[in-house]
C-alpha positions as CSV (number, residue, x, y, z in Angstrom):
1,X,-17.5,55.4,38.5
2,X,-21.3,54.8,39.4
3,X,-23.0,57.6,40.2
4,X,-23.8,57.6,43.8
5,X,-26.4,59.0,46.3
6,X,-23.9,61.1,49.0
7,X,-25.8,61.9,52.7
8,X,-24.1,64.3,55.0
9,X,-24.9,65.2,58.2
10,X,-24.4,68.5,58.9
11,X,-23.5,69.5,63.2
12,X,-20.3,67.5,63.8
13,X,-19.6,67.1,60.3
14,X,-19.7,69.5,57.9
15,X,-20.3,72.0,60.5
16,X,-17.7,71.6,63.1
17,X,-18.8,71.7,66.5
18,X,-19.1,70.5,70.0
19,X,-22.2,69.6,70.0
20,X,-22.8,70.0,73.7
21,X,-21.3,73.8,73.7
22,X,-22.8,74.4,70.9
23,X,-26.3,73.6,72.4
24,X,-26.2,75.4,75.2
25,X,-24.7,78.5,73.6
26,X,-28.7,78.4,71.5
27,X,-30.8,77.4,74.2
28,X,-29.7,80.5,76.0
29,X,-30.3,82.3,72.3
30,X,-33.8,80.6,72.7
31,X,-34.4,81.3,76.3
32,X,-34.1,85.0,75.5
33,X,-36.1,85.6,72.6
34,X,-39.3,83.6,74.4
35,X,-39.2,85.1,78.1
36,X,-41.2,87.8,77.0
37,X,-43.6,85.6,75.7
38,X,-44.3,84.4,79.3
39,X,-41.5,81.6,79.1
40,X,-39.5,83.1,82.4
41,X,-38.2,79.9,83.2
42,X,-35.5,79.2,81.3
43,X,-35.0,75.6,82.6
44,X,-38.6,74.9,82.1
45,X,-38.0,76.2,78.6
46,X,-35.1,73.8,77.4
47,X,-36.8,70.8,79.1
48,X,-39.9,71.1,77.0
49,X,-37.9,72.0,74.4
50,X,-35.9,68.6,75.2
51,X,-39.4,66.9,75.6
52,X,-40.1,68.4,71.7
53,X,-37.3,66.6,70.7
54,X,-37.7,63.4,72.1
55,X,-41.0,62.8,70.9
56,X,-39.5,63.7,67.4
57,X,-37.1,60.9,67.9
58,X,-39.7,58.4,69.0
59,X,-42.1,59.5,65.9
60,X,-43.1,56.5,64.0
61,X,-44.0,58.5,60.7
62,X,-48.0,59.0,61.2
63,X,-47.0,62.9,61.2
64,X,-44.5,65.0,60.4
65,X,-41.8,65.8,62.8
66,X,-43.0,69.4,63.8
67,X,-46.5,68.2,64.6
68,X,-44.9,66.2,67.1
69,X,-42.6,68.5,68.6
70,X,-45.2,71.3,68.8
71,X,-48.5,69.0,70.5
72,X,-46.0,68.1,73.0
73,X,-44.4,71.8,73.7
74,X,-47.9,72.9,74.1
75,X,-49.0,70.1,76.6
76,X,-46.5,71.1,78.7
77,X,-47.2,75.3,78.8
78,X,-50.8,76.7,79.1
79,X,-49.7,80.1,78.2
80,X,-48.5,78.6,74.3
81,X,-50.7,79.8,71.3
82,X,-50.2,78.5,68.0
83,X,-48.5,82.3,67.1
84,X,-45.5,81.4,69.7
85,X,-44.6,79.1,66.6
86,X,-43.7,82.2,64.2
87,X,-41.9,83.6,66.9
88,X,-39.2,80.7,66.8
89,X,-39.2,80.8,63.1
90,X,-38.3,84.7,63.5
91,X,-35.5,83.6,66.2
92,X,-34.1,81.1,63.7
93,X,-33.6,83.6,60.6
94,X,-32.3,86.0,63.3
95,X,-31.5,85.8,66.5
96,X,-29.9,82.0,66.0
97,X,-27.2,83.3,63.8
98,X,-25.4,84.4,67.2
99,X,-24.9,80.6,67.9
100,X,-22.3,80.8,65.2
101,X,-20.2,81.6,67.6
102,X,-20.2,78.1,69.1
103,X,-19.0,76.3,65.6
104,X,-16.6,76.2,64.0
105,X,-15.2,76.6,60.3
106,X,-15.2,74.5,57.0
107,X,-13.6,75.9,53.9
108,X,-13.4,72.1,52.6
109,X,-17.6,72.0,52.8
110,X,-18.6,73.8,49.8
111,X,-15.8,72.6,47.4
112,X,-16.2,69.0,48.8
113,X,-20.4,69.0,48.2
114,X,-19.9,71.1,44.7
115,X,-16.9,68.3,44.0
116,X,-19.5,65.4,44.2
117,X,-22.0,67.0,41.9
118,X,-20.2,68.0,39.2
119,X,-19.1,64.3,39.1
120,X,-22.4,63.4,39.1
121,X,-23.4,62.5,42.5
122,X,-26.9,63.1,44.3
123,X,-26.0,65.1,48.0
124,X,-28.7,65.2,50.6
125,X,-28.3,66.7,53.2
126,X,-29.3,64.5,56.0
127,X,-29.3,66.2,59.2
128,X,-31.6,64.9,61.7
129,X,-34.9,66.7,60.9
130,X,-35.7,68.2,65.1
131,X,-35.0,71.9,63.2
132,X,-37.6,73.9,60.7
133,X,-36.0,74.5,57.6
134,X,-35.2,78.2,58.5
135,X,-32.5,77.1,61.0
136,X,-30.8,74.5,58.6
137,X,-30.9,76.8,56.0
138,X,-29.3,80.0,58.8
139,X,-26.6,76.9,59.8
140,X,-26.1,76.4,56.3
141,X,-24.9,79.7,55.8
142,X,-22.3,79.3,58.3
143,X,-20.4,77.1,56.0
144,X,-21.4,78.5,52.6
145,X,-23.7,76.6,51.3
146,X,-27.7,76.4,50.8
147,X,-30.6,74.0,50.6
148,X,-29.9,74.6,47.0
149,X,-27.2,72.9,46.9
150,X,-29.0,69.7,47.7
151,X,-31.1,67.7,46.4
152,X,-33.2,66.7,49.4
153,X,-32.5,68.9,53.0
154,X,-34.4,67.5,55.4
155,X,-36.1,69.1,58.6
156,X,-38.8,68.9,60.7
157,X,-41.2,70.1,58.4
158,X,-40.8,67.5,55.9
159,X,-39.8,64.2,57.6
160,X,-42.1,61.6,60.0
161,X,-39.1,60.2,61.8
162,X,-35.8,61.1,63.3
163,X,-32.1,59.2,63.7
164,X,-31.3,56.7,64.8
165,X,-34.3,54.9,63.3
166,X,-33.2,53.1,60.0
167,X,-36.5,54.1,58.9
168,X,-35.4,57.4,58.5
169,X,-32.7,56.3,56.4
170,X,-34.6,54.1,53.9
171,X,-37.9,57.1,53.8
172,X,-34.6,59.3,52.3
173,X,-33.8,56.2,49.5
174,X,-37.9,55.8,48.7
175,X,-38.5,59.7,48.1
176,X,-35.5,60.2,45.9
177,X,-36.3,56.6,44.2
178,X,-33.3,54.7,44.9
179,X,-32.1,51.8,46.9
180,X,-30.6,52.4,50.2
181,X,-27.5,50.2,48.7
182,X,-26.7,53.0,46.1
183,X,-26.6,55.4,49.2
184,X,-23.7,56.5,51.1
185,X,-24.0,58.5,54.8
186,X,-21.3,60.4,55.9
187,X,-21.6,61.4,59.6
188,X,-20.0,61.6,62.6
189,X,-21.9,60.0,65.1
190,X,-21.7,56.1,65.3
191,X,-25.0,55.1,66.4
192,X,-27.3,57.8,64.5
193,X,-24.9,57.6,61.2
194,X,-23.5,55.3,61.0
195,X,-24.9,52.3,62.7
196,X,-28.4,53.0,61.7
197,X,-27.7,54.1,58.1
198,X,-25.8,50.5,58.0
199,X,-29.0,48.9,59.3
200,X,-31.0,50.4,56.8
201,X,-28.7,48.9,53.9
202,X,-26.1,52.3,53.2
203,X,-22.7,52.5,53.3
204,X,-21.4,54.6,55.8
205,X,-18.4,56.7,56.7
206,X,-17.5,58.1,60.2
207,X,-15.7,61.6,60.2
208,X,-13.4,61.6,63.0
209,X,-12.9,65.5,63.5
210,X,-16.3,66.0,66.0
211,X,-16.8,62.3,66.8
212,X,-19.7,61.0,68.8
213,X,-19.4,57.7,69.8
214,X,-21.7,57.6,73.1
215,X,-21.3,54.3,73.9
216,X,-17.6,53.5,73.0
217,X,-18.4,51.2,70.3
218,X,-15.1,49.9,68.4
219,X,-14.4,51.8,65.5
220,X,-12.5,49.0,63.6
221,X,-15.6,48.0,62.0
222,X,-16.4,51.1,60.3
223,X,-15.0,53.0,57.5
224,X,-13.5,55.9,59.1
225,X,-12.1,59.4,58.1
226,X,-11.0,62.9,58.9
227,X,-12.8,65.5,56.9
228,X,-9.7,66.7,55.0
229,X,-9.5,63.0,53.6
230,X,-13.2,63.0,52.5
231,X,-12.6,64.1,49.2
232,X,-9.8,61.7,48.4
233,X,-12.6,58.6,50.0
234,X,-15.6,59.7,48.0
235,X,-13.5,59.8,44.3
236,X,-13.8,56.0,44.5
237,X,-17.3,55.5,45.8
């Protein structure tokens, strides 16, 4: 069997959630820990926060994800200073772990990811970087595993662009120094998964359990699975 580079997304896949409960579930985590910090407006809050994010997802890789994210929080509230940034990273090694409570569980996660490397496999861990390390690594937990189980995690710190752009895809290949063809995404949302990872040259599987598929594209033309079948997929990549 050649040895393979293995992505996984993590919310939705090997993190089970719905990813709409479980986002509001944090933002109101969020909302709490910054009032005091003269955020009283919790709407205004999570639509900067939202703002953040897209220009994450519109970032063409001149910077690095949280660059973007913070210049464009700060534009839109006078009363940020640069130390408001610790004070998320303190809410994500602590406060966050209460939005456990809107995921679910995976006993199949660890044995599956420790399953692949022991037969020699490279496993990234490709969730879409719009979170500082610090809250993949508290999500991470959640499931038992760690960024040390990976090879490559990436986050906001360390990554210029976002899903769905295929760019993001084939910047994962050209740091670990293989081709996008010897690469593999598992994820469970068509368009930032799966579509784009096929654009950039991967092979792709769709896990069915938390499936996004925003704009009802037919699934017949991708390589589907539940979770629980992963394992049985994967022993013949």
């Amino acid at each position: 069997m050649k040895e393979k580079v293995i992505l996984f997304d993590l919310d939705g896949t090997l993190l089970p959630m719905d990813n709409d409960e479980f986002t509001r579930g944090y933002f109101k985590l969020l909302a709490a820990k910054l009032a005091p910090l003269g955020y009283p407006d919790a709407k205004a809050l999570v639509a900067g926060v939202w703002a953040g994010t897209a220009a994450m997802v519109k970032n063409d890789g001149s910077r690095p994800n949280c660059e973007a994210f913070w210049e464009t929080f700060a534009g839109l509230f006078p009363q940020y200073v640069p130390a408001h940034r610790a004070v998320t990273d303190d809410f994500y090694a602590h406060e966050f772990e209460g939005a456990k409570a809107f995921t679910g569980e995976n006993p199949l996660a660890k044995p599956l990811v420790d399953g692949l490397k022991a037969a020699g496999h490279t496993v990234v861990l490709a969730t879409n970087p719009i979170f500082p390390k610090i809250g993949v690594e508290t999500r991470l937990r959640w499931i038992g595993l760690s960024s040390s189980d990976f090879a490559l995690v990436t986050t906001y710190e360390n990554m210029s662009c976002s899903k769905p752009n295929p760019a993001y895809f084939t910047a994962i290949a050209k740091r670990l120094g293989v081709d996008p063809t010897d690469c593999l995404m598992v994820g469970n949302n068509v368009d930032e998964d799966a579509v784009a990872a096929g654009k950039a040259g991967m092979e792709t599987v769709l896990v069915t359990d938390c499936l996004i598929n925003e704009n009802n594209a037919d699934l017949a033309g991708f390589r589907t699975a539940s979770f629980a079948e992963l394992s049985e997929i994967l022993s013949s990549v």
